[in-house]
N, C-alpha and C positions, 0 to 999 in steps of 0.2 A: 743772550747766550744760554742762558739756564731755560727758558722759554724754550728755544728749541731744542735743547739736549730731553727736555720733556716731551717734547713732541715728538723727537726721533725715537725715544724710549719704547713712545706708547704704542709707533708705526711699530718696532718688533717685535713688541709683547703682541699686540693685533694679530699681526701676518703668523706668529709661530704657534699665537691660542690656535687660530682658525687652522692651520696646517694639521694641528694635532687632533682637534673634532673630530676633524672628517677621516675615519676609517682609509688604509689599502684597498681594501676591495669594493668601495662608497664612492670613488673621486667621479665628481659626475660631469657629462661633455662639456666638450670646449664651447660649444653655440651657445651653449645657455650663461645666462649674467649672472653672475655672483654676489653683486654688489645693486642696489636699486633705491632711487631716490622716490623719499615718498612725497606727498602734498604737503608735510608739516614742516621737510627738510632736514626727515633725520633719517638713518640709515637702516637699512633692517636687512638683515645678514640671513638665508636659508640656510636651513640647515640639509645638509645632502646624504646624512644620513636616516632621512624621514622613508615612513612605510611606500611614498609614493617612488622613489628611487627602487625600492626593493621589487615594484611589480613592472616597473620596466626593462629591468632585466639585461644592467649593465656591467655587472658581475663578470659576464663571461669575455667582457672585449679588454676586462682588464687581465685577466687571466691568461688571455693571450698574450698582452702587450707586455706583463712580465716575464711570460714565457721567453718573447723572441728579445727582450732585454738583460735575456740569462736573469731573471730575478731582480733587476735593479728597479728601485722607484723613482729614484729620484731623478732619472733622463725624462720619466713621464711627468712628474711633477713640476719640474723647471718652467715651463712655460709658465703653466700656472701662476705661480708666485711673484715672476717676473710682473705678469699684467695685474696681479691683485698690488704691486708695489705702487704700479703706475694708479691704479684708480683710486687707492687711497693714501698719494701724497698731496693731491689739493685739496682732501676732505678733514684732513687729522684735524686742523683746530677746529672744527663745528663739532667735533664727538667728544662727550662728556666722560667723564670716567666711571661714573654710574651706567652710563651706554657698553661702554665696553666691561663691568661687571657682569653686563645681563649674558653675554656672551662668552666669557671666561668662565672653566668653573673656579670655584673658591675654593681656598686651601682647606677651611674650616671644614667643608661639605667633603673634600676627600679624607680627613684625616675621620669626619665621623662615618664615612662609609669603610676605611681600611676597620675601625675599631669594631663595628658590627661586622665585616667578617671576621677577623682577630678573632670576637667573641663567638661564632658558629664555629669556626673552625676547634676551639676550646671545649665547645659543648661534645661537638659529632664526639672528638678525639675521648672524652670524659665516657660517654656513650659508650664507644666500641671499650672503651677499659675494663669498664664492669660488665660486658656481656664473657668479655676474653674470661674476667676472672671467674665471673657464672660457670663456663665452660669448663675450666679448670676445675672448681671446686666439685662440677660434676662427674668428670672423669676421676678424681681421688678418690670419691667416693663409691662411684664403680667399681674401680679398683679395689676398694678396701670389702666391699660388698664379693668381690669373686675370690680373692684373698681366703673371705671367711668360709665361703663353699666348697672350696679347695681344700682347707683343712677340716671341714668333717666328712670332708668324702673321701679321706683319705685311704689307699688300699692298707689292706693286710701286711704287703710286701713293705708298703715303706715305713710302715712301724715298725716292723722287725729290722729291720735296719737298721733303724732310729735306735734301736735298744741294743744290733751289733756293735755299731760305734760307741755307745755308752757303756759297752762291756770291754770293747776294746779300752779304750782312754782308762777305765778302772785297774785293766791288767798292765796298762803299760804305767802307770802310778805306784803298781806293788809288781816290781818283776819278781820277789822274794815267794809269792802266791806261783808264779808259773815254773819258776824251782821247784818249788814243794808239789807241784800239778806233775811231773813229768818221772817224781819215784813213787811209778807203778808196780802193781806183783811182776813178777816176772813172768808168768802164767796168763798175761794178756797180749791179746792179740788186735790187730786193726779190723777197724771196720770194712770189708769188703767193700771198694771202691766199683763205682759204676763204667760205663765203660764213654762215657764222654769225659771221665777225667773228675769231675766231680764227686766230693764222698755221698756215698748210701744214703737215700732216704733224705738228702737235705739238698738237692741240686736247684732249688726256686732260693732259697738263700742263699749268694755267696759268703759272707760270714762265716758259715761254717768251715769254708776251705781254710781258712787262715792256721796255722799250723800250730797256734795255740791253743787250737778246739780239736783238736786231730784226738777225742778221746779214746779211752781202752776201754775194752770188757771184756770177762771171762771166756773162752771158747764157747761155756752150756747157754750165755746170754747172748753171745752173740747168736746162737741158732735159734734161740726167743726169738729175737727183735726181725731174723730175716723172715719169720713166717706170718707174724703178726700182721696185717694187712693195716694200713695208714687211712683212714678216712678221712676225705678230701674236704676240704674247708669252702663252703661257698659264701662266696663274698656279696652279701644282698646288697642292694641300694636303700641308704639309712632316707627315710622320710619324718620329715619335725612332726610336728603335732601341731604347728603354725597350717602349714602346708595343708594337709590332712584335714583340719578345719575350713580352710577355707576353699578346698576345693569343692568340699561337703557344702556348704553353703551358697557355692557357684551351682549345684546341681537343684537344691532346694527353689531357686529363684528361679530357674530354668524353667521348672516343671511349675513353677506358678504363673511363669508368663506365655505358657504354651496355650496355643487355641485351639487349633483342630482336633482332633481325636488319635489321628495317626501321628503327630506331634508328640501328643503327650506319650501315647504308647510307647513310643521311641525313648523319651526320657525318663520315664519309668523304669524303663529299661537298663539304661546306663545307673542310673541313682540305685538299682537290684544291684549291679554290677560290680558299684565301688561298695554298697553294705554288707556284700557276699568277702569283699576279700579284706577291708578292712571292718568288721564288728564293732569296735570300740567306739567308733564316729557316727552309729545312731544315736546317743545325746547329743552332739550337734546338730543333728538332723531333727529332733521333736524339739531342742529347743529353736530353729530357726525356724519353728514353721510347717516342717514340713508333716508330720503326720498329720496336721489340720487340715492342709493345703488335700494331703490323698484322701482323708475320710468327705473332705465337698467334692474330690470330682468324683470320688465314689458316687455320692446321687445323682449327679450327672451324666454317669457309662453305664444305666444302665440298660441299653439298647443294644454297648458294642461290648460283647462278650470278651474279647480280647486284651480291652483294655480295664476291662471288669477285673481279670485275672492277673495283668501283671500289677495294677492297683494292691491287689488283696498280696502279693507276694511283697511289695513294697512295703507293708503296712506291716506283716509279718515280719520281716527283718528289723524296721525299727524297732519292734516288740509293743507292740498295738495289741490289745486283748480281747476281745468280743467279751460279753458278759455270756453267762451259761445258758442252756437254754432251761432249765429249771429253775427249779428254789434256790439253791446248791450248784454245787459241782456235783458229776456222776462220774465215777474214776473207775476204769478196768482193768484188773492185771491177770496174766496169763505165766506161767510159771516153765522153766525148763522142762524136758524129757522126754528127746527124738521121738520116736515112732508113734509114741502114746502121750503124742499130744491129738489123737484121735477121740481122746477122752473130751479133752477142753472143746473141740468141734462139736462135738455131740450134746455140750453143756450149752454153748453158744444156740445149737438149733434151738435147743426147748423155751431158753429164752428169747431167740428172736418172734416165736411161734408166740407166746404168750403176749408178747410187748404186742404185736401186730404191725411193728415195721420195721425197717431196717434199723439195725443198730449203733450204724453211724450216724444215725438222726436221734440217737439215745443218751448216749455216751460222749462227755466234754474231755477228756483226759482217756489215752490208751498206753498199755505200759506192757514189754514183754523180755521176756528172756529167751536168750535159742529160739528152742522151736516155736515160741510163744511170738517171739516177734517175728516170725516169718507167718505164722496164722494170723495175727492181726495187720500187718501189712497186706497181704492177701484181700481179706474181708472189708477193712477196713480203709485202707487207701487207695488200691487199685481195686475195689466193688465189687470184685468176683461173690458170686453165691455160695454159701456154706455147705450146699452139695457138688458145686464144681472142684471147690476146695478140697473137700474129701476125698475126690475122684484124684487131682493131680497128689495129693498128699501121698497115697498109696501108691501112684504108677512112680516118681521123682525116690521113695522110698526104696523101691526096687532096684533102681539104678545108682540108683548112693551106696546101698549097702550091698551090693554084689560083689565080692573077693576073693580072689582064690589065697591059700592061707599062707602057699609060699609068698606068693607075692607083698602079700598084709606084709607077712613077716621081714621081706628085706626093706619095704618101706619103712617098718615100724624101726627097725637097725637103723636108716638111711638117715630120716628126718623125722620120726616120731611120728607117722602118719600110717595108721592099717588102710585107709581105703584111697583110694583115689582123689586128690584133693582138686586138680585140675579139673575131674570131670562134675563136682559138686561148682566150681565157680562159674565153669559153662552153663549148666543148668541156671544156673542164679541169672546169668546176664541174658539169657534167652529169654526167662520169663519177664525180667523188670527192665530188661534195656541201659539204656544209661539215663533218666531219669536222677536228679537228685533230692535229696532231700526237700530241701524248701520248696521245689517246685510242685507240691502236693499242698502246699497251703493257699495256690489259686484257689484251689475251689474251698468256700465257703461251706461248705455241709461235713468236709473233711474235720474230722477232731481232733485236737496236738495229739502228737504222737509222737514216740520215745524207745528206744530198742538197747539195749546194757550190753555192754562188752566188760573184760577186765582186762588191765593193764598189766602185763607179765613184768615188763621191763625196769620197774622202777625201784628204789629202794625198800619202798611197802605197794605192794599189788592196791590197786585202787580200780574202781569201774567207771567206766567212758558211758557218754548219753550221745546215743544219735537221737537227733531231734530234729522236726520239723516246722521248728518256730526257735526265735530268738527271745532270751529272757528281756523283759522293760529295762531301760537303761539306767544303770544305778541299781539292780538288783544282779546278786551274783547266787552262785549254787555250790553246792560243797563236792558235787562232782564236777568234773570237767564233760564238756562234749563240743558239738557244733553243729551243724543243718548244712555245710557245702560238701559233703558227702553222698557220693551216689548209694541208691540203695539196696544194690545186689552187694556194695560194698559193707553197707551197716548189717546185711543179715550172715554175711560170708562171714566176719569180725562178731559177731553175736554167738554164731554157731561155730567155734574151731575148739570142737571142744578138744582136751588133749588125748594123745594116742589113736584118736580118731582121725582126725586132720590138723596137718599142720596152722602153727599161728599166720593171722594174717598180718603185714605190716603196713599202716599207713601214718604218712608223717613223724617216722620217729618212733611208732610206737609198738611194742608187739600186742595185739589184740587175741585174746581166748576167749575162750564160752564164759558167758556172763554169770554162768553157774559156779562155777569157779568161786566168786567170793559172796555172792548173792541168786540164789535160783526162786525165791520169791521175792518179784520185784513192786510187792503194795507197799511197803514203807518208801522206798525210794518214788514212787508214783504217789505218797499226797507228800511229801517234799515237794515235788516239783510243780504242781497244782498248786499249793499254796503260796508259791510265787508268783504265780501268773494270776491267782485271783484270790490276793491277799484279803479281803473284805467280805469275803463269798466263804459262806459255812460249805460243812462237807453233806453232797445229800445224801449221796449212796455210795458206798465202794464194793463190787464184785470183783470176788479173786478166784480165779479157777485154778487148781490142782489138774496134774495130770496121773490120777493113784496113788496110791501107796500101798503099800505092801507090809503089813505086821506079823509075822509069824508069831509062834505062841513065844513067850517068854520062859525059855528055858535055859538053863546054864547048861555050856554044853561040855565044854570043858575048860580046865585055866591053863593048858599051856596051848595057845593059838599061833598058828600058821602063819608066816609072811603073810600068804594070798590072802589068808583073814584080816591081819593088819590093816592091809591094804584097800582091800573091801573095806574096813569101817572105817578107816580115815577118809575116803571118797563118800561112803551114805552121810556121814556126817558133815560134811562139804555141803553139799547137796541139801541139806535135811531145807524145808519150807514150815515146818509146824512152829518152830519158833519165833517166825516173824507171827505168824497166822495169831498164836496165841497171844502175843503181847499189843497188834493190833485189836483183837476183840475185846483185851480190858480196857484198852484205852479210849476207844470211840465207844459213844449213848447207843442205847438200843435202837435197834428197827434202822440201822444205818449200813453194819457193818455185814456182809453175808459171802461165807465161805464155800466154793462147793471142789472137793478133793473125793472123790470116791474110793472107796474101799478094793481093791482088787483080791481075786483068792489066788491070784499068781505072781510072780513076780518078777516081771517084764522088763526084758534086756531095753536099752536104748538105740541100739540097731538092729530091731526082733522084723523083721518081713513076713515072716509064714502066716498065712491067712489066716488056718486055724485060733492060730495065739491071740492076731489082732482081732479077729470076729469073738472072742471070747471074753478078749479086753473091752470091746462098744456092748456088748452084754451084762457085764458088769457094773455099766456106767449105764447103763437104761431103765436097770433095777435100783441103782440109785436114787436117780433122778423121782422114778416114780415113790420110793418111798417120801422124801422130801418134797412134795409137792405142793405142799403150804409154802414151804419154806419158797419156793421158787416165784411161788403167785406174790409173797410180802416183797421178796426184793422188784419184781415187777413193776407193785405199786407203788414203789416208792419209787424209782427209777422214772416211770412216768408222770408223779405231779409236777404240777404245771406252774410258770412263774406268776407270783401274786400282780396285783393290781400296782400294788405301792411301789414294789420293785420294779415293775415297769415304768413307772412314774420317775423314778431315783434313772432308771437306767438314758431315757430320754434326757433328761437334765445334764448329764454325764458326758453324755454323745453331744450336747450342744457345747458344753462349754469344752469339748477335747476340739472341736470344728471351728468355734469361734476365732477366727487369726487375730481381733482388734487385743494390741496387750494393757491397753489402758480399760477396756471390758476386763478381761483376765485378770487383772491387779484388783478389780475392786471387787470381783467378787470369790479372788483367791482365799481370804479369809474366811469366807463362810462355805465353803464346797466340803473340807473334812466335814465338820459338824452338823451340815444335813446327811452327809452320808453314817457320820455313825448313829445319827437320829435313827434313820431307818432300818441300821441295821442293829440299832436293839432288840434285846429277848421282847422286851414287851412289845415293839412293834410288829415286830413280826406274828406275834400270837394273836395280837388282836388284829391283823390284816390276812391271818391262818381262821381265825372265827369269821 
């Protein structure tokens, strides 16, 4: 009985293992056998759901059969099972139970296959946890990142706001204060209310409407305040010095991985671009690299002039210095005084005559006041000849200074101006165009150059430098200026002198004749030389006067006239002999040379009549020739030529400013000062002078 209740067992366990194998959509035809006896007498069971089932391609008759069976399996399977009972009830005792293992699976084998997926499914789900939390941590971080952009970009409006409400909360904390705020004199009146409802002059703030700000003022203040004009507050976009750095540095790398030439010109250009309008971030541009980077593709362009030029203006703005082309530096100043600076023209020919060539190929440093820098910008930046100069200086003369006296006069009532100030800034922009400063520093044979304004507007009058070059970074100047300046702009703001023409304003600032605090500009010109080539003696300095005028020294009487007043507080404004003198004690001989000519008249600064001017270059022609040594010594000195050694020192200098390797630059940054002040001792120099 237990015999067969084990054999009935095993027939079910059998029929429901084997039922369970075989897949739905596996059950394979009725013709074929199931069951098969082998030579040895034991049983071997196929399996039907092997790859050879799969490419005969009975999938689809089952698909149907459960179709037209509304889905049921088991009307299909019935047969089945009925005939698998039949063939294997006279075989059960010949099968082993080891026989029917090979055919069942084992519990053991599903429980380790549930726990290896168990254990994938634990993994993936672990997996996506920490990507979810990545994600997160990332977005907080976002967050907190534009959070912080958000408040320093904050407007103007919502701080004052910010500071409404903290004044509100204050007032409603003491209401005993807005008591005591509201016994005003009785002799005040409201502020004239606008006509959207809003009070006067505050309608971008609501705050102010609040009725606890509703202040009083006298009737005579309130008529202040309605005429007084409000200057508008412009709200710039604040940039870090993070930023600033490293955009500077995205440019740097740019221009060093550029190839073709038209490339580079392009990013040359951009890299002008951001050192024109932020200044400050050429130290991060010489220390990343890049004036190394411009001074090698310089020997590279030099085929393509264009990219020669914006090269050379790149290098300018980092404030890259050429060495001089003499011993020395050779410094020129040119001094105030309209019409007769026909004088200083006439000083310039004799010495370009003598030198034998142009004097921009002389002269390392130019420096002018008024009329001074509009004659050396002429001559010197835009190359005009010292006879065409002459030519337009007289005809431009004519037309500046022509006025009739009414009209002077309601100008001079109107805006301080006797002549026409619009028709001097047309002439200016006719001649020089829009042109700016720094864009004069393409070309290499150009020599820095520098034109003095003064600053009306400040608490103490100070003089402004237009310049065409940027000082080396980490060097500052005790005057202010800049080089993104056009330069009908630097000579219009150079020459406004007052009563003559009104001030001009740029950026803030009101600009007058640079005579005003300084009309001899050679102290202010080797100031600024000796920045730009701190290790370079001085070789020559020429300063040209435009006359002077000494009458005899007579007392004439002690009680003086307004007009006389006023006349000597303007010559003494004006006076140039005081720099000239404390110059000449201070610099060695054969260095310093002055030329101011003696005039027997004394010559208005808006004098047009020929005869006066043909009388004034006569006076200057007789000077000239009496000083005629004097003229031939500053010549030669002007012309010696750079030594041997310093050419030596200069090449050395140019390699290691070019060399980009910083591990080179570190080892031989120790010794670069001390061969340079090697060479630039007295005694070297004297004996590399013999």
């Amino acid at each position: 009985m237990s015999a067969f209740r084990t054999t009935q067992g095993c027939s079910n366990l059998f029929e429901n293992s084997l039922i369970r194998c075989i897949p739905r959509h596996q059950v394979p035809r009725s013709d074929k056998n199931h069951l098969e006896k082998l030579s040895d007498g034991q049983i071997a069971v196929h399996r039907y759901y092997s790859q050879d089932f799969g490419k005969n391609g009975h999938s689809g008759e089952i698909e149907e059969n459960d179709k037209s069976n509304n889905g049921s399996v088991k009307s299909f399977m019935k047969p089945w099972q009925e005939n698998a009972k039949r063939m294997t009830a006279g075989i059960l005792s010949k099968i082993e139970l080891s026989d029917i293992k090979n055919y069942v699976p084992s519990t053991s084998d599903v429980k380790d296959k549930v726990s290896d997926l168990s254990d994938s499914i634990k993994t993936s789900m672990e997996v996506a946890n920490k990507k979810r939390m990545l994600k997160k941590r990332e977005k907080e971080k976002e967050l907190e990142r534009q959070a912080l952009v958000a408040e320093k970009h904050r407007t103007f409006i919502e701080q004052m706001e910010d500071t409404s409400r903290s004044i509100l909360e204050a007032y409603d904390s003491a209401p005993e204060v807005v008591k005591q705020g509201k016994n005003l004199t009785s002799n005040a009146v409201d502020i004239p209310a606008k006509t959207d409802g809003k009070p006067w002059g505050f309608n971008k703030f609501s705050w102010f409407a609040d009725p606890r700000f509703q202040f009083k003022a006298t009737r005579q203040e309130a008529g202040e305040l309605t005429k007084k004009e409000v200057k508008k507050v412009v709200n710039k976009e604040y940039i870090s010095k993070e930023d600033l750095e490293r955009r500077t540095k995205e440019l740097v790398y740019l221009q060093k991985k550029a190839v073709s030439n038209s490339s580079r010109r392009t990013r040359a250009q951009k890299l002008c671009d951001h050192l024109l309008l932020y200044p400050d971030t050429r130290q991060y541009a010489k220390s990343n690299g890049g004036q190394a980077t411009l001074l090698k593709l310089l020997d590279e362009a030099r085929n393509d002039k264009a990219l020669e030029q914006e090269l050379m203006k790149a290098l300018a703005l980092i404030g890259y210095c050429p060495p001089p082309r003499g011993e020395g530096i050779n410094i020129l100043a040119i001094d105030g005084g309209g019409t007769k600076g026909l004088v200083a023209l006439k000083s310039l020919r004799e010495l370009e005559r003598r030198c034998g060539k142009p004097l921009y190929l002389v002269f390392d440093y130019v420096c002018g006041v008024s009329t001074g820098s509009l004659i050396l910008a002429i001559v010197f930046l835009f190359k005009r000849s010292i006879s065409e100069c002459e030519e337009l200086y007289i005809e431009k003369s004519k037309q500046m200074f022509t006025q009739s006296r009414v009209r002077g006069s309601i100008g001079l009532a109107k805006d301080a101006s006797f002549y026409n100030t619009e028709l001097w800034q047309s002439i200016l922009r006719d001649l020089m165009k829009e042109k700016t400063m720094i864009d004069f520093s393409r070309d290499q044979e150009c020599p820095k150059f520098s034109a003095i304004s003064s600053i009306s507007n400040l608490a103490k009058p100070k003089n402004y430098m237009f310049r065409n070059y940027n000082l080396p970074p980490g060097v500052f100047s005790n005057y202010p200026g800049s080089c993104k300046h056009k330069m009908w702009e630097c000579i219009r703001a150079s020459s406004a002198a007052p009563g003559f023409y009104k001030p001009f304003v740029i950026d803030d600032f009101l600009h007058q004749d640079g005579g005003v605090l300084t009309n001899n500009p050679t102290a202010i010109a080797i100031h600024e030389s000796k920045l730009l080539w701190p290790r370079e003696k001085i070789q020559c300095i020429v300063s040209l006067g435009n006359g002077r005028y000494e009458p005899d020294l007579e007392i004439i009487s002690t009680d003086l006239s307004t007009r006389q007043q006023l006349s000597n507080l303007i010559e003494s404004s004006s006076d140039t002999e005081a720099v000239h003198l404390l110059v000449q004690d201070m610099l060695p001989l054969n260095t310093y040379y002055r030329f101011n000519p003696y005039i027997s008249e004394d010559i208005l600064l808006n004098e047009i009549r020929m005869e006066k001017l043909n009388h004034l270059q006569q006076d200057t022609i007789l000077y000239l020739r009496r000083n005629s040594q004097k003229l031939d010594n500053a010549c030669a000195q002007l012309l010696r030529r750079r030594s041997t050694t310093q050419g030596a020192v200069d090449s050395i200098n140019l390699f290691l400013d070019k060399e980009p390797l910083a591990r080179l630059n570190d080892t031989l940054k120790p010794y670069r000062r001390p061969i340079r002040d090697f060479f630039a001792s007295k005694s070297v120099q004297r004996l590399s002078s013999k």
